[in-house]
C-alpha positions as CSV (number, residue, x, y, z in Angstrom):
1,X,1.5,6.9,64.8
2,X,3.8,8.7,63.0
3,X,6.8,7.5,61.2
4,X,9.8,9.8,59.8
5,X,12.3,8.3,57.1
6,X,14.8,10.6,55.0
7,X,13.6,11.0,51.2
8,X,17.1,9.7,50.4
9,X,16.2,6.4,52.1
10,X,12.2,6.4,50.8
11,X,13.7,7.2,46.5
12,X,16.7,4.0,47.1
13,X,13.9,1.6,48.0
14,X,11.7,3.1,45.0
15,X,14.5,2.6,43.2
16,X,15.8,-0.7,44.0
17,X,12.6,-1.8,43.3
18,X,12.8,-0.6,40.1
19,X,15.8,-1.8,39.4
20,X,14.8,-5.4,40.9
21,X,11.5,-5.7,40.1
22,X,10.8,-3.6,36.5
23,X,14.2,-4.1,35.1
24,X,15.0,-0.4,34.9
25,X,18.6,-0.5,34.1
26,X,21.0,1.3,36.7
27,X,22.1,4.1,34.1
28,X,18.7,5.1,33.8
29,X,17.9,5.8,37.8
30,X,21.6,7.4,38.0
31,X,20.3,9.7,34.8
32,X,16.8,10.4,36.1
33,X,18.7,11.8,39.8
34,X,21.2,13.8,38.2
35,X,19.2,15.5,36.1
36,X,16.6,15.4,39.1
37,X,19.8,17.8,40.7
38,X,20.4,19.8,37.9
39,X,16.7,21.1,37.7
40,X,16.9,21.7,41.3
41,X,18.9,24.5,40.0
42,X,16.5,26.3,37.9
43,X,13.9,28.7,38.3
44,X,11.7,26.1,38.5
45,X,13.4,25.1,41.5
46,X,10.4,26.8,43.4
47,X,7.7,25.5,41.5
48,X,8.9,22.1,42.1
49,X,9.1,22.8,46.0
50,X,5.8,24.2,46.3
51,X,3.9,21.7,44.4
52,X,5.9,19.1,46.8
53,X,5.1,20.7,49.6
54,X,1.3,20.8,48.5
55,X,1.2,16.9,48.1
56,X,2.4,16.5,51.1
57,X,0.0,18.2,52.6
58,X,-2.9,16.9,50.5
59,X,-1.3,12.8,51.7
60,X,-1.4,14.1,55.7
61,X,-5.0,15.7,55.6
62,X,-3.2,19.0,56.4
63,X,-4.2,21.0,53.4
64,X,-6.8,23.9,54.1
């Protein structure tokens, strides 16, 4: 069986239960996504996507 759910929707549950659950304060998630953005917009931009891409890969037994 295979489920698909947007990142967007997977990172707000992480982070409500952060929020809930650890007491991370609400500035500090809304801090740790913009600046989440603004490395997105780097040159380690690519980095960042391959390494992503490679856990992925490594969690669905799809890695060679």
């Amino acid at each position: 069986m295979t489920v698909s759910l947007p990142l967007v929707l997977v990172l707000g549950l992480i982070a409500w239960g952060a929020i809930r659950f650890l007491g991370v304060r609400l500035w500090l998630v809304v801090l740790i996504a913009l600046f989440g953005f603004w490395l997105s917009d780097t040159f380690l931009a690519p980095a960042i996507e391959s390494g992503t891409r490679s856990g992925v890969d490594v969690i669905n037994g799809t890695h060679d």
